[in-house]
N, C-alpha and C positions, 0 to 999 in steps of 0.2 A: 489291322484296323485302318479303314479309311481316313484323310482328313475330315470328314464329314463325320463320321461319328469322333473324331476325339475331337471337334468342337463341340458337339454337344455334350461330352463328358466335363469339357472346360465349364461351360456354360449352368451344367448343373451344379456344376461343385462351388461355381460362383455363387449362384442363387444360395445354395446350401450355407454358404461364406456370409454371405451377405445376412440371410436371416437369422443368421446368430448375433452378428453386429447389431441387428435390427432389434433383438430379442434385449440388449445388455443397455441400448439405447435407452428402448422401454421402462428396463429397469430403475436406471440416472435419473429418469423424469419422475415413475412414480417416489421414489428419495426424497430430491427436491422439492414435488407437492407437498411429503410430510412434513418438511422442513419449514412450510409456509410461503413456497416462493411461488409466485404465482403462474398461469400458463403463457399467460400476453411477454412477462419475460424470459421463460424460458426459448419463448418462440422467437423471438428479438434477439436472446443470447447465441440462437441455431445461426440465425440469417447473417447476423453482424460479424465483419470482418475485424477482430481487436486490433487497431490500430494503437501501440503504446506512445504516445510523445516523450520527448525526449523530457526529463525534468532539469533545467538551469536554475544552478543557485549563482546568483551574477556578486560580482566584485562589491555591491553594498547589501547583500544579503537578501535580496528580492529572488520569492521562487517562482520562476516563471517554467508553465507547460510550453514545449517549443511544438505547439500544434498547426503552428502556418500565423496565426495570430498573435505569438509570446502573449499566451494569457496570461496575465500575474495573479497566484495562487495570493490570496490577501487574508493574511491571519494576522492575530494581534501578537506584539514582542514575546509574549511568555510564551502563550502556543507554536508562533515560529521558533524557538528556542527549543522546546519540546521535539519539533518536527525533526528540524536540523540535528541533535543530539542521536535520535535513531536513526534519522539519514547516515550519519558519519558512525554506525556500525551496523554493519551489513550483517551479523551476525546476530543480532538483537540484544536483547536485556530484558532479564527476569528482575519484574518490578520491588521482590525483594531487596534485588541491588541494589535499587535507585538512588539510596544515599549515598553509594560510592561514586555517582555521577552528578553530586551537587556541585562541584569543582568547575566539571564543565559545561554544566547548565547555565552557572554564573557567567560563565567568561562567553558563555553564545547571549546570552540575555543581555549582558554589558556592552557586548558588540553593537546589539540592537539598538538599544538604550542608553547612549555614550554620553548621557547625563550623570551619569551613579546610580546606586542605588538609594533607594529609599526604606526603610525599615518596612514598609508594605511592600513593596518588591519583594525585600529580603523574606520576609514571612511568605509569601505565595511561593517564593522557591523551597523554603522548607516543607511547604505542603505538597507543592509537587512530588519533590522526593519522600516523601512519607509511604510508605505502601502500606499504612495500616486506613492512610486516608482515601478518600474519591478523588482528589484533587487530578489527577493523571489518566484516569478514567475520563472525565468529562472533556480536559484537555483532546486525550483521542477521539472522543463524539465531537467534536468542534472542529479536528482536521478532519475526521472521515465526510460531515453534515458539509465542508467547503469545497473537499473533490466530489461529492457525490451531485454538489448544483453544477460543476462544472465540465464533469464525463458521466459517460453511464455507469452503472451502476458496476456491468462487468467487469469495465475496464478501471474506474476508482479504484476498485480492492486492492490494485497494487502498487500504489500510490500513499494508501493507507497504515497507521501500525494497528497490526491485528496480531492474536494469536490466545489459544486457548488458556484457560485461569490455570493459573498456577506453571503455565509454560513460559516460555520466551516470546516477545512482543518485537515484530520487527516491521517492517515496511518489505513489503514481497518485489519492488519493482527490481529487473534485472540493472545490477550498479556498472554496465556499461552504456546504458540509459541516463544515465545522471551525470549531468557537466559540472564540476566545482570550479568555477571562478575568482571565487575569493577565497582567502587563506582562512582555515578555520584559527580559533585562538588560543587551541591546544595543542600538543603534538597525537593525529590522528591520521593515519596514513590512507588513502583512500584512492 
């Protein structure tokens, strides 16, 4: 066999290569249409390079994206408490649990809020941890509605806690990505 023909063997079996990949592509997109995502982001999600920012949680508990700009991620004391609490487990938590983390939900909350608590605190942390309530639900739509003004939409999701009902809820971003600067107020190793 010449080098001439085994490059055009190479060459087809590329092609051949190539339009199977081409073929599974097709498939991902038609998925995603079902799913409701539309073509203008799929097409934005093809071209965009993910760049992840790094996430600093700083020595007074401000979360800042270190995107060239240290955007500060601006949630209110309970939802940063929420945020921080599945930050500091990489591994997530089934909202079942949640009562077992009213402990250290108080001691992130109280960081925040180094006034006390107040009996309305105190009641919004038991709803939090309630998982027969919404409370924790709308919590995560209020961090997910704060990265999603601030990144795109690709790059939010992992910044965000997601995860399927009745599964484990965690925040997906890779945790050599996330600076802790300040000592959290539990023993949580990170």
């Amino acid at each position: 066999m010449t080098n001439t023909m085994i490059e055009l063997v190479n060459e087809k079996i590329k092609q051949f290569y190539c339009s199977i990949l081409l073929d599974e592509v097709k498939e991902k997109v038609r998925k995603l249409k079902t799913y409701g995502v539309d073509e203008a982001e799929i097409v934005a999600a093809m071209k965009e390079k993910e760049l992840i920012p790094q996430l600093v949680i700083t020595e007074d508990y401000k979360v800042v994206l270190a995107d060239g700009m240290d955007t500060e991620v601006k949630l209110e004391p309970l939802v940063k408490a929420v945020y921080l609490l599945f930050l500091s487990h990489p591994d997530g938590i089934l909202l079942k649990y949640l009562p077992d983390y009213k402990k250290e939900l108080t001691a992130l909350y109280q960081m925040l809020r180094p006034h006390g608590l107040t009996d309305r605190a105190a009641q919004s942390i038991d709803d939090v941890t309630n998982p027969t309530l919404n409370s924790i639900n709308e919590k995560c739509a209020r961090i997910k509605k704060v990265f999603s003004g601030l990144l795109p939409k690709n790059i939010a999701r992992y910044y965000c806690i997601s995860g399927r009902r009745g599964e484990v809820k965690k925040i997906d971003i890779i945790r050599t990505n996330v600076v802790w600067k300040c000592k959290l107020p539990f023993s949580q190793a990170l």
